[in-house]
C-alpha positions in Angstrom: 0.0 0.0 0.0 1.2 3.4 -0.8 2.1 5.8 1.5 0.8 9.3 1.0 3.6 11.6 -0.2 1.2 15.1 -0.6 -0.1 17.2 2.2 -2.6 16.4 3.7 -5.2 18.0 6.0 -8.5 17.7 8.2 -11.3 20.1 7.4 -14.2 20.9 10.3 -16.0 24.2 8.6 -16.8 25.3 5.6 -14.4 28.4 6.7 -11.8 25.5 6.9 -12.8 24.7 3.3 -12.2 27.8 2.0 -8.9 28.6 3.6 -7.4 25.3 1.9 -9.1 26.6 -1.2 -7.7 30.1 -1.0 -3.8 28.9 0.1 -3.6 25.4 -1.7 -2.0 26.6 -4.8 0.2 24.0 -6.5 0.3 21.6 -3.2 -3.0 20.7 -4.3 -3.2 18.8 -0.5 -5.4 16.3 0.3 -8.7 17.4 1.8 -9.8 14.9 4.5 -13.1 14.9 6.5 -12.8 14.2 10.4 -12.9 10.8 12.1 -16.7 10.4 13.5 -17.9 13.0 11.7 -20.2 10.9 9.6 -22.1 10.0 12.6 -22.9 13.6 13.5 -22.6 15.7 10.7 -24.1 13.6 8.4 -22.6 12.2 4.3 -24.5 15.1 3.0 -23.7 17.8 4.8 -20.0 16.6 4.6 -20.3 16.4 0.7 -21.6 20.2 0.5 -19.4 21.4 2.8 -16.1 20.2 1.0 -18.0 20.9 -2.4 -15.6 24.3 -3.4 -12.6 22.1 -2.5 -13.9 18.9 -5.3 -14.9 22.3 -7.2 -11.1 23.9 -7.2 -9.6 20.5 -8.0 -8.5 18.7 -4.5 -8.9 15.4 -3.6 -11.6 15.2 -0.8 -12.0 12.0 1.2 -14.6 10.9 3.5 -13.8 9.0 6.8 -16.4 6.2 7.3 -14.9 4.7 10.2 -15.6 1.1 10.1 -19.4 1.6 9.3 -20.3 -0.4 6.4 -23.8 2.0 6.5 -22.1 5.3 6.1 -19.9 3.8 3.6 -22.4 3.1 1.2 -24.4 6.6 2.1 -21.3 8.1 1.3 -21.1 6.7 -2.0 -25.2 7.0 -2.8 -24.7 10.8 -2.0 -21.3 11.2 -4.6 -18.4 10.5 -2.5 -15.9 8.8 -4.9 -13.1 8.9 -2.4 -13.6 6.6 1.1 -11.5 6.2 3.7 -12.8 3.3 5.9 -11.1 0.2 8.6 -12.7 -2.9 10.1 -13.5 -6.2 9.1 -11.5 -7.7 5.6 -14.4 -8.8 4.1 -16.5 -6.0 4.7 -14.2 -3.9 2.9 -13.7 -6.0 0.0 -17.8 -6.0 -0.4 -17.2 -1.6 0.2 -14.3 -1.9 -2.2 -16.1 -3.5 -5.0 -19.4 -0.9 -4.6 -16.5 2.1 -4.8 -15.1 0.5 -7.9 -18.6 0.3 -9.1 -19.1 3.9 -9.5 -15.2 4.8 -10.2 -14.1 5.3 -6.4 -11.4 4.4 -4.5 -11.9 2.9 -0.6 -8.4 3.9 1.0 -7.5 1.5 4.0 -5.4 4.1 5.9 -5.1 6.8 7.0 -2.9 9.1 5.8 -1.0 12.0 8.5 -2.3 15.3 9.1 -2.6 18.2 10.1 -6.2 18.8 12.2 -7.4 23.0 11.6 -9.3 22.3 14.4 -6.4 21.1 16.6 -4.4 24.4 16.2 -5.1 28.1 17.1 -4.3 29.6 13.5 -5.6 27.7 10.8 -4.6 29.8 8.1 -0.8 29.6 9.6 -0.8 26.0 9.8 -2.3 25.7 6.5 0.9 27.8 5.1 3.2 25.8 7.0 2.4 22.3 5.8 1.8 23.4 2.2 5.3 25.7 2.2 3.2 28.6 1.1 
């Protein structure tokens, strides 16, 4: 399994969102939902949130945890890129429905940095990105 080389970073808000929008410039970083957040925010309201982000060209993943039933939510509402753990042949069966519709289901996780986890985003943003 391949080991992710590009930036990489979690995303809570839409103002989130727009910051990697607005700084990303040729880093293109990887745009990743937060663990859980499937369970409260919902596969919809994640896909609309990170919409300008698919919209200026970034790779945005969803983290499904190991729940087979967001999983395929995810990928009913549009979601081409999954992250998701748990049980091998559960994700073989989430595997094939991603394939299906021209997704990928990534296995691990890949580092990164949290906007939520630090007290200037924007900063942070820069920092990892070399902007």
């Amino acid at each position: 399994m391949a080991v992710e080389s590009r930036p990489a970073v979690v995303v809570h808000t839409a103002e989130h969102v727009r910051l990697v929008v607005e700084v990303a410039g040729p880093a293109r970083p990887l745009v990743l939902t937060p663990p859980g957040a499937q369970a409260y925010a919902g596969v919809a309201y994640l896909w609309a949130m990170t919409a300008p982000a698919r919209d200026g060209g970034l790779e945005v993943r969803i983290d499904c945890g190991e729940d087979p039933g967001f999983a395929m939510a995810a990928i009913r509402t549009g979601w081409r890129q999954l992250h998701m753990s748990g049980d091998k042949a559960m994700l073989g069966k989430i595997d094939d429905m991603a394939t299906q519709v021209g997704g990928t289901l990534h296995r691990s996780r890949p580092a990164a940095i949290d906007l939520a986890e630090t007290n200037d985003p924007q900063a942070a943003l820069k920092d990892l990105i070399g902007a």
